[in-house]
C-alpha positions in Angstrom: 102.7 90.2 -113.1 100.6 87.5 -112.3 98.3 87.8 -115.3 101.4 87.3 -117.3 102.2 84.1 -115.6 98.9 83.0 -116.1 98.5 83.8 -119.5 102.2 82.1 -120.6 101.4 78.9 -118.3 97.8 78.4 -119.5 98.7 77.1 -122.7 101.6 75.1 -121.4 99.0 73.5 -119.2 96.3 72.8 -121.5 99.0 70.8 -123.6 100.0 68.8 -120.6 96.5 67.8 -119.9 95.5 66.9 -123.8 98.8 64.8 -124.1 98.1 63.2 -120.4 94.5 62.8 -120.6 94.8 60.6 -124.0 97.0 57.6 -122.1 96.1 54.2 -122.3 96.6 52.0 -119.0 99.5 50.4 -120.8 101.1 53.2 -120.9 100.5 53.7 -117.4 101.9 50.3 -116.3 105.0 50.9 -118.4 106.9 53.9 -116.9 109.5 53.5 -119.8 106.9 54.4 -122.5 106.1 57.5 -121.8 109.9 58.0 -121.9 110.7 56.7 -125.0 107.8 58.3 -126.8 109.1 61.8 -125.9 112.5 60.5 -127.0 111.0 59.7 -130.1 109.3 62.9 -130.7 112.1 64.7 -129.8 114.2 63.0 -132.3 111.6 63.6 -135.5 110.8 67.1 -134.1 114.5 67.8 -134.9 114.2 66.2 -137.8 116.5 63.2 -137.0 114.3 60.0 -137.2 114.8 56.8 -134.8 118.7 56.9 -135.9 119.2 60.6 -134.8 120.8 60.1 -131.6 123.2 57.5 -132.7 124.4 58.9 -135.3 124.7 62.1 -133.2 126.9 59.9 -130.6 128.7 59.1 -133.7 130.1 62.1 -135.8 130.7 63.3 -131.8 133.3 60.6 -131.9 134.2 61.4 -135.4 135.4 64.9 -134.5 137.0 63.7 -131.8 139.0 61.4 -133.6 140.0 64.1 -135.6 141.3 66.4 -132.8 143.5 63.1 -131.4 144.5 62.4 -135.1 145.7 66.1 -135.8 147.8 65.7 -131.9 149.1 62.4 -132.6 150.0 62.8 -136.2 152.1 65.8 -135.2 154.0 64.6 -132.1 157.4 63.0 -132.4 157.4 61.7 -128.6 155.0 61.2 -126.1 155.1 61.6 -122.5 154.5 58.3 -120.2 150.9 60.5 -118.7 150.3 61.7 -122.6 150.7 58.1 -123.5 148.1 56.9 -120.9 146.2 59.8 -121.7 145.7 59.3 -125.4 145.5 55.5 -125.2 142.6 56.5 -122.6 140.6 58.4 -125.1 140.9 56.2 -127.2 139.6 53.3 -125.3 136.9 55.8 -124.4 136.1 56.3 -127.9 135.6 52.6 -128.9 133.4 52.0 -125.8 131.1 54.7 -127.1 131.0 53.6 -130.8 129.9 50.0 -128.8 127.2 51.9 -126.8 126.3 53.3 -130.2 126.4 50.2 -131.9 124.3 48.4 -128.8 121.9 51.4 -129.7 121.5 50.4 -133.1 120.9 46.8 -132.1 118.2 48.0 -130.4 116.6 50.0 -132.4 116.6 46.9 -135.4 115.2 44.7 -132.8 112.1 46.9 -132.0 111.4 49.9 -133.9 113.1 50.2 -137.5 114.2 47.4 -139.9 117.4 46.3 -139.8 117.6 45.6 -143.4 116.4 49.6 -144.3 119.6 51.7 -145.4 119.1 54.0 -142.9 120.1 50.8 -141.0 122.7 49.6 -143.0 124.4 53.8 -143.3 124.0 53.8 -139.4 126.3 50.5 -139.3 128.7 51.2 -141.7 129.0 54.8 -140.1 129.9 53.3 -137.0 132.4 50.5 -138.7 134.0 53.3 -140.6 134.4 55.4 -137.2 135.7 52.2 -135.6 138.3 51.9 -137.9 139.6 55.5 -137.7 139.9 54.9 -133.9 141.6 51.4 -134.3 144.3 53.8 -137.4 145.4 56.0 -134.6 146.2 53.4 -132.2 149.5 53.0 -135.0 150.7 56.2 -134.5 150.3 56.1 -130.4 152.0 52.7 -130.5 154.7 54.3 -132.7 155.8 57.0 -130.7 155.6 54.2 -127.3 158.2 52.3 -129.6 160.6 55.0 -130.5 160.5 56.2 -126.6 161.2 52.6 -125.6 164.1 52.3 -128.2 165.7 55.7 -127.3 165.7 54.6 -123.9 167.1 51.7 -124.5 170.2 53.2 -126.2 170.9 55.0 -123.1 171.1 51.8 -121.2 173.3 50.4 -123.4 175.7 53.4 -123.9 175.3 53.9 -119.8 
């Protein structure tokens, strides 16, 4: 049992130290590089480039949006809690197509062009998100209205 540990650990460890013994004292006085290396490499090992995880964070939101669309699109009246509920996802979603879009910034300041169409697809990706979000707040507000309206013929035949 132990020769089996040792023989799948040994070449584990050998990576560690050939990927260790290769920093630079920069790298050593800047925790965060080390991080965002390994983030990096993670992202082109998946094949996603510098843009992978926003545009991950993205289409997340995307399907999302479709799920609440589908709900929204089919209900007649909401509930007071669904209401709140809904309108809370929503809010939810635009604060994480802004973290997304804070990303990006980010990235265009530092690593990538902002000027490159991966760039420009990545913005307009998140615009065009943004908008779906910002379409479904009609029908949420809709069905608020029609509540409010019924109940307001009650008071008035009361």
């Amino acid at each position: 049992m132990n020769k089996r540990i040792m023989w799948l650990a040994a070449p584990s460890l050998a990576l560690g130290l050939a990927a260790t013994s290769g920093a630079s004292e920069a790298d050593a006085q800047n925790p965060n590089a080390q991080a965002q290396g390994n983030q990096a490499a993670q992202a082109q090992a998946n094949g996603q480039g510098p843009l992978g995880s926003v545009e991950k964070r993205v289409a997340s939101v995307e399907n999302e949006v479709a799920i609440l669309s589908s709900i929204l699109n089919e209900s007649t009246e909401l509930t007071e809690e669904e209401y709140e509920e809904y309108s809370g996802n929503l809010n939810s979603l635009l604060n994480r197509l802004n973290a997304s879009s804070n990303q990006l910034s980010g990235l265009t300041n530092n690593r990538i062009d902002a000027d490159s169409d991966e760039a420009v697809e990545a913005e307009n990706y998140i615009s065009e998100t943004e908008a779906e979000v910002l379409e479904l707040q009609g029908p949420l507000l809709q069905s608020l209205w029609s509540k409010m309206k019924m109940q307001l013929k009650r008071m008035k035949m009361q």
